[in-house]
C-alpha positions, 0 to 999 in steps of 0.5 A: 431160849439160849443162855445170855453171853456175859460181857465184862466191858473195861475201860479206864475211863467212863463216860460221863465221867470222863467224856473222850472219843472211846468212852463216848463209843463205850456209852452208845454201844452199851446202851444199844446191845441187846440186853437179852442177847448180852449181859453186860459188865463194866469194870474201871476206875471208881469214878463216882465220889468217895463213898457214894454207892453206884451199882449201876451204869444205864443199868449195867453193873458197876465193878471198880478196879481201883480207885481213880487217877489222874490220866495225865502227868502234864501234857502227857498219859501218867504211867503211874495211872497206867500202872495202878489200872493194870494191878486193879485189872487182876480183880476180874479173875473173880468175875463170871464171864464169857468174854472180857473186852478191853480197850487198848489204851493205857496199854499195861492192863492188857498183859494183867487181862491176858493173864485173866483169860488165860486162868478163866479160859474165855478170849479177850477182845481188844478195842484198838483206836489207833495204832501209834508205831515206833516213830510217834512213840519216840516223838511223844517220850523220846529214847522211852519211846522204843519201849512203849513201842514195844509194849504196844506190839506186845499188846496187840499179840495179847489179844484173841480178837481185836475190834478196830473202829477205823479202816486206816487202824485196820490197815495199820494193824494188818501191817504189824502182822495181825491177821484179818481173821483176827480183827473185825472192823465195827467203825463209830456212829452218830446218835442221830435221833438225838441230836436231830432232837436238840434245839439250837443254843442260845448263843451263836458262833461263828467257829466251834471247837469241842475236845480234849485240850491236848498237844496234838488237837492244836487249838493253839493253831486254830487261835493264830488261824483267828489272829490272821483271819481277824488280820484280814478284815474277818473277826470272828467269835469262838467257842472252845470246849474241853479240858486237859493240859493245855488249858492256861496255856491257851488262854494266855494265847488267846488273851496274849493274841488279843482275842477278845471274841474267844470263850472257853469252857471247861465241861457241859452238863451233858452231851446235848449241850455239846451238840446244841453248840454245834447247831448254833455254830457255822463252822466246826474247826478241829486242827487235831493231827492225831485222831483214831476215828473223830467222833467229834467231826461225825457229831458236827456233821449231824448237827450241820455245821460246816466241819474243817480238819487237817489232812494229816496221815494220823488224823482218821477223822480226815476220812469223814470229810468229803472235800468241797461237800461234808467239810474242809481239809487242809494242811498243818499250819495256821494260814491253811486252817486260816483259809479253810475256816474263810471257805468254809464260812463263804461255801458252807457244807450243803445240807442235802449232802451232810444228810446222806453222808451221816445217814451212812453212820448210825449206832444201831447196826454198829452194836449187832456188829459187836454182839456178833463178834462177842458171839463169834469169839466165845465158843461153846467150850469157851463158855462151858469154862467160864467162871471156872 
């Protein structure tokens, strides 16, 4: 019997800890790698309490880097936490492994990381969710903008392999100059036997958003998008489901615009909970203009709620959304996430056509295709000097 390929996963975020997109991803794909193939490692922030033992992840060692930090300094990414994961990401040159996979994100890691597997002789893969480029870095941090593009160039040529879950990143990073013998393309899925399984919340909504409360998800568009339909004769209820930065901000808006059918709240006890929301809503608005994937649009989609986004260029999860059949794209302004909300509401997402396009995305062969790229990259050789 071959020897199991050893696997140290890291991430500065962790699901459930933490639930974004890519910690999401990191969950469903770790749960479903074969462990008799794959022994897998995870190393990120101690996310569990001062003092509390946590040894394990679904039965995967737990190793801490460092201690946590805040991931944003206001409405944007804090440098300081990037800087602090990129010091505690040394720590892995004590770790015995075969392949080091990390995500791209906050980015300083990845040279520490580099430098690892360079010292241990086993390849680094990189898990890329978008690709930024010059022009939104300096629209996100102004002048600093040209350094972290750099930082992000530098990054992607740190890698030995990187694994893209979208084929608009795949194209962009092709772009920049990274050979497709370097990439390997392992797109996100649905847990589709779960949601299947959860029944409908209690409550019932007429628009669902679910995500992080960031600047560039644009909930503060989806409230004015509220205001005018409820200007038009169509008052609506909504929930809206996150966290982040923005949160007090959008409240006010919301209290301000005179929204009395809008609910917030902040976190979930579990991922189902989610879902059943989305069972129990008829419309799924995400105005985000800047996604890798969408993870969230293919949840919705499962549960078989009408889904509505922006067909902005940086919005991958655009690419979900088959217009007039799995969903709704519009424009960036509210009067057209306003008339997108109304179709969808009058022509909701027929049920036959939600079940095929979903069907084509589940979590299962997603995980082989990992398994086979960890296999491809870690040579014979390369594994003879691991832990070395």
């Amino acid at each position: 019997m071959a020897e199991r390929l050893r696997v140290a996963l890291v991430s500065d975020g962790l699901y459930p800890f933490f639930a974004g997109g890519k910690e999401v991803r990191l969950w469903e794909l770790a749960r479903r790698v074969a462990p008799s193939e794959v022994a897998l490692e995870v190393h990120t922030m101690r996310w569990w309490a001062e003092g509390e033992s946590v040894a394990e992840w679904q039965g995967i060692p737990l190793r801490a880097v460092c201690r946590p930090w805040e991931m944003y300094a206001g409405p944007r990414r804090s440098i300081w936490q990037a800087m602090m994961f990129a010091l505690g990401s040394f720590r892995l040159v004590a770790t015995r492994a075969d392949v080091v996979d990390a995500d791209h994100m906050p980015y300083l890691h990845l040279l520490p990381l580099w430098l690892v597997s360079r010292v241990k002789r086993v390849p680094l893969v990189v898990t890329w969710h978008e690709w930024w480029g010059r022009d939104y870095w300096s629209e996100y941090l102004g002048p600093i903008g040209r350094v972290s593009a750099a930082i992000e160039k530098l990054s992607a040529r740190c890698a030995d392999h990187i694994v893209v879950d979208s084929p608009e990143t795949f194209d962009r990073l092709r772009r920049q100059g990274i050979s497709e013998e370097r990439m390997s393309l392992v797109p996100l899925g649905a847990d589709l036997e779960s949601i299947a399984a959860v029944p409908p919340a209690d409550s019932r909504w007429d628009v669902l958003y679910a995500g992080r409360l960031l600047s560039h998800k644009r909930v503060d568009v989806l409230l004015d998008a509220l205001a005018l339909l409820r200007g038009d004769g169509r008052d609506l209820n909504c929930m809206v489901v996150g966290s982040g930065p923005e949160e007090d901000r959008l409240k006010e808006r919301a209290a301000r615009l005179g929204l009395c059918g809008v609910s917030f709240a902040r976190a979930l006890p579990e991922q189902a909970s989610v879902w059943a929301l989305m069972k129990s809503s008829r419309v799924f608005a995400y105005p985000s203009i800047r996604e890798g994937f969408g993870l969230a649009l293919l949840e919705a989609q499962a549960a078989g709620a009408t889904v509505v986004t922006t067909d902005h260029p940086d919005n991958h999860g655009r690419l979900l959304v088959d217009h007039g059949s799995t969903g709704y794209l519009c424009g960036n302004g509210p009067g057209d996430l306003a008339a997108a909300i109304a179709l969808a509401l009058d022509k909701p997402a027929r049920p036959d056509d939600l079940e095929a396009h979903v069907r084509r995305h589940c979590w299962g062969p997603r995980a082989e295709q990992l398994a086979a790229v960890y296999r491809d990259v870690a040579s014979p050789k390369r594994r003879r000097g691991a832990g070395s």
